[in-house]
C-alpha positions as CSV (number, residue, x, y, z in Angstrom):
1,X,71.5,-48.4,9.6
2,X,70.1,-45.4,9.8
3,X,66.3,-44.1,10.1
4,X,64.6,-41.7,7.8
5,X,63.1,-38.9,10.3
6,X,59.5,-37.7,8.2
7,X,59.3,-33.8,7.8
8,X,56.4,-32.7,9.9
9,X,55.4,-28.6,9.2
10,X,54.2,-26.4,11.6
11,X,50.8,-25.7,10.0
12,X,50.2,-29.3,9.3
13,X,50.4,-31.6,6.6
14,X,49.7,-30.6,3.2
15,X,49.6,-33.7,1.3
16,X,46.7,-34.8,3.9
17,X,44.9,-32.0,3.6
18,X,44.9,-32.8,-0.5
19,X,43.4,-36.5,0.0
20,X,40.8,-35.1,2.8
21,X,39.2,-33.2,-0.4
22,X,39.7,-35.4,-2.8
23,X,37.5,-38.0,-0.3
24,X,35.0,-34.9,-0.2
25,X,34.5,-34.2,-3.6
26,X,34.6,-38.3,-3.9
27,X,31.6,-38.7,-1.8
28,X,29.1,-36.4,-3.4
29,X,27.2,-37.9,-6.0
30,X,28.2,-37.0,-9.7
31,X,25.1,-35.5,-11.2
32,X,24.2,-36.7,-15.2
33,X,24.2,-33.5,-17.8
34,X,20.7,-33.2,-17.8
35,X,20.0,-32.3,-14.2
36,X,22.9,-29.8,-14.5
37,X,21.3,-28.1,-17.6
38,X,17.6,-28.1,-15.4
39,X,19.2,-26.3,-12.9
40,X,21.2,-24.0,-14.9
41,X,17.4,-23.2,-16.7
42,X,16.3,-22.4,-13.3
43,X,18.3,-20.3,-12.1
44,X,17.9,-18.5,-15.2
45,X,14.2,-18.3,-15.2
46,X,14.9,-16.9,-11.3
47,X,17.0,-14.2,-12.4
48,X,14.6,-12.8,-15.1
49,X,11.6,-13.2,-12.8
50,X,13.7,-10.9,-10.3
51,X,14.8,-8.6,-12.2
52,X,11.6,-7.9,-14.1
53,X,9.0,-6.2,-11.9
54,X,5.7,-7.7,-11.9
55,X,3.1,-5.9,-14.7
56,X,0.2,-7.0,-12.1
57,X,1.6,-4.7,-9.3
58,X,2.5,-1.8,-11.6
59,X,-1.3,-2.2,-13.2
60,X,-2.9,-2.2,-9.4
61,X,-0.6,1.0,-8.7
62,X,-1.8,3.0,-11.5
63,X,-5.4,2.2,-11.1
64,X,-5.1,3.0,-7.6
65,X,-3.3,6.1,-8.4
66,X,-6.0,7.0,-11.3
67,X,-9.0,6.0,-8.1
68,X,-7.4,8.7,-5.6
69,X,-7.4,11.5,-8.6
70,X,-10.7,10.9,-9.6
71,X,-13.2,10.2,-6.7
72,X,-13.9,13.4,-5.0
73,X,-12.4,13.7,-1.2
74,X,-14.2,14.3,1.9
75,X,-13.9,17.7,3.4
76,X,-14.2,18.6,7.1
77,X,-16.9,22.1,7.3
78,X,-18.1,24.2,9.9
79,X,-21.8,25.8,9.6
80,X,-23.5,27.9,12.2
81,X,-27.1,29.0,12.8
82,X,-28.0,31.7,14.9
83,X,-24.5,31.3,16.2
84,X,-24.3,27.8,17.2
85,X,-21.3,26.3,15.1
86,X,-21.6,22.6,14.2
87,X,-18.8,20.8,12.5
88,X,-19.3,17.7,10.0
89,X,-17.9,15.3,7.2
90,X,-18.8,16.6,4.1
91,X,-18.9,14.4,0.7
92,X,-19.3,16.1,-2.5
93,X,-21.3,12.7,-4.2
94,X,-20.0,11.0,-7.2
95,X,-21.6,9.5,-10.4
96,X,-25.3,9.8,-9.4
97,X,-25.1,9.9,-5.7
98,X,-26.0,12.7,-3.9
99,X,-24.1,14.7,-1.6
100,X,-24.2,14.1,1.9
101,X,-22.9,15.3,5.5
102,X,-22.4,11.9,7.0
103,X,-23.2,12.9,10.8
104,X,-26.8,14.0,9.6
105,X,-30.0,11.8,8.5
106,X,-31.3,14.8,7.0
107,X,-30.7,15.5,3.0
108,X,-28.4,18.3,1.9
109,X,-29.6,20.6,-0.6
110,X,-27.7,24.1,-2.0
111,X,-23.8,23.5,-2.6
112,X,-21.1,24.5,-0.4
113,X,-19.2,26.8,-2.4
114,X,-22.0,29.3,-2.5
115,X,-21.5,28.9,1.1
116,X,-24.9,28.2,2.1
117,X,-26.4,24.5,2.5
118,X,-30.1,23.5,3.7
119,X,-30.6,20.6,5.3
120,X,-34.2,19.0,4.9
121,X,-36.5,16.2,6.1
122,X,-37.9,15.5,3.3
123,X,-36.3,17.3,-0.2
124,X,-39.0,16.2,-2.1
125,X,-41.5,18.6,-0.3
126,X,-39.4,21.3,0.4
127,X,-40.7,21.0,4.1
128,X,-38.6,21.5,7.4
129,X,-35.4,23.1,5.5
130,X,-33.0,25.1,7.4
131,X,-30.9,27.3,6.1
132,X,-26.9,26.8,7.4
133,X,-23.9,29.6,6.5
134,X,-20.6,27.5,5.8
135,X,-18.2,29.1,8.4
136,X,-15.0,27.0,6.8
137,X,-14.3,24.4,5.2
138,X,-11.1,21.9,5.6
139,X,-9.3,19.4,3.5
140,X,-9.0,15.8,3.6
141,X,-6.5,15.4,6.4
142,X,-8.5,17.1,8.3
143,X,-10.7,14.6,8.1
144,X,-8.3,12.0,8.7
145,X,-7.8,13.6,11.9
146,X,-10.6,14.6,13.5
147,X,-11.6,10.2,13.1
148,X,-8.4,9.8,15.4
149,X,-9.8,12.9,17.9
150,X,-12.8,11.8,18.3
């Protein structure tokens, strides 16, 4: 009588590795046809959402966009009388409000581009003006900076 020596390979068996995944697939729980078509509509809807950009952000963009073009920037000026230079935010004014340098409780009269402003007590009354030369006058970053210099 003679025995019948079983093959083993070197990498392992295959046929066990065969019934170790059917077990696997065995164990997890077969799901009915409706729960796979739910899914499948999800991950639908989830694709379109990501590949559409939102209309919301695009609106808020724009109108941001449109704000910065429209409402007049801040400049940074320099005046001097009787040589004693002051520096100050200046804001042009925008639908009905006045212009103003922000540093100063006095109201600004004359515009800068003449370059000559008068700053007044009371404008009203014409009383207590003084009369400023506009040495220079600087953009909107400069504004930006001289915030983080001072």
């Amino acid at each position: 009588m003679s025995i019948k020596i079983k093959r083993q390979s070197l990498m392992g068996d295959s046929a066990s590795k065969k019934k170790v995944k059917q077990r696997a697939t065995k164990k997890q729980p077969a799901q009915s046809p409706s729960q796979a078509e739910i899914q499948a509509a999800q991950k639908q809807v989830a694709a379109k959402v990501e590949s559409k950009p939102k209309k919301g952000l695009w609106l808020s963009l724009a109108f941001i966009a449109l704000a910065v073009l429209i409402i007049p920037k801040p400049q940074l000026i320099s005046y001097q009388k009787l040589n004693v230079v002051g520096t100050s935010i200046y804001w042009p004014g925008f639908l009905g409000l006045p212009a103003t340098i922000f540093d100063s409780d006095l109201t600004l009269a004359g515009e800068i581009e003449q370059g000559k402003i008068f700053l007044c007590d009371n404008i009203n009354q014409n009383v207590g003006c003084h009369k400023y030369q506009v040495v220079k006058q600087e953009g909107f970053i400069s504004v930006i900076l001289s915030f983080f210099s001072d």
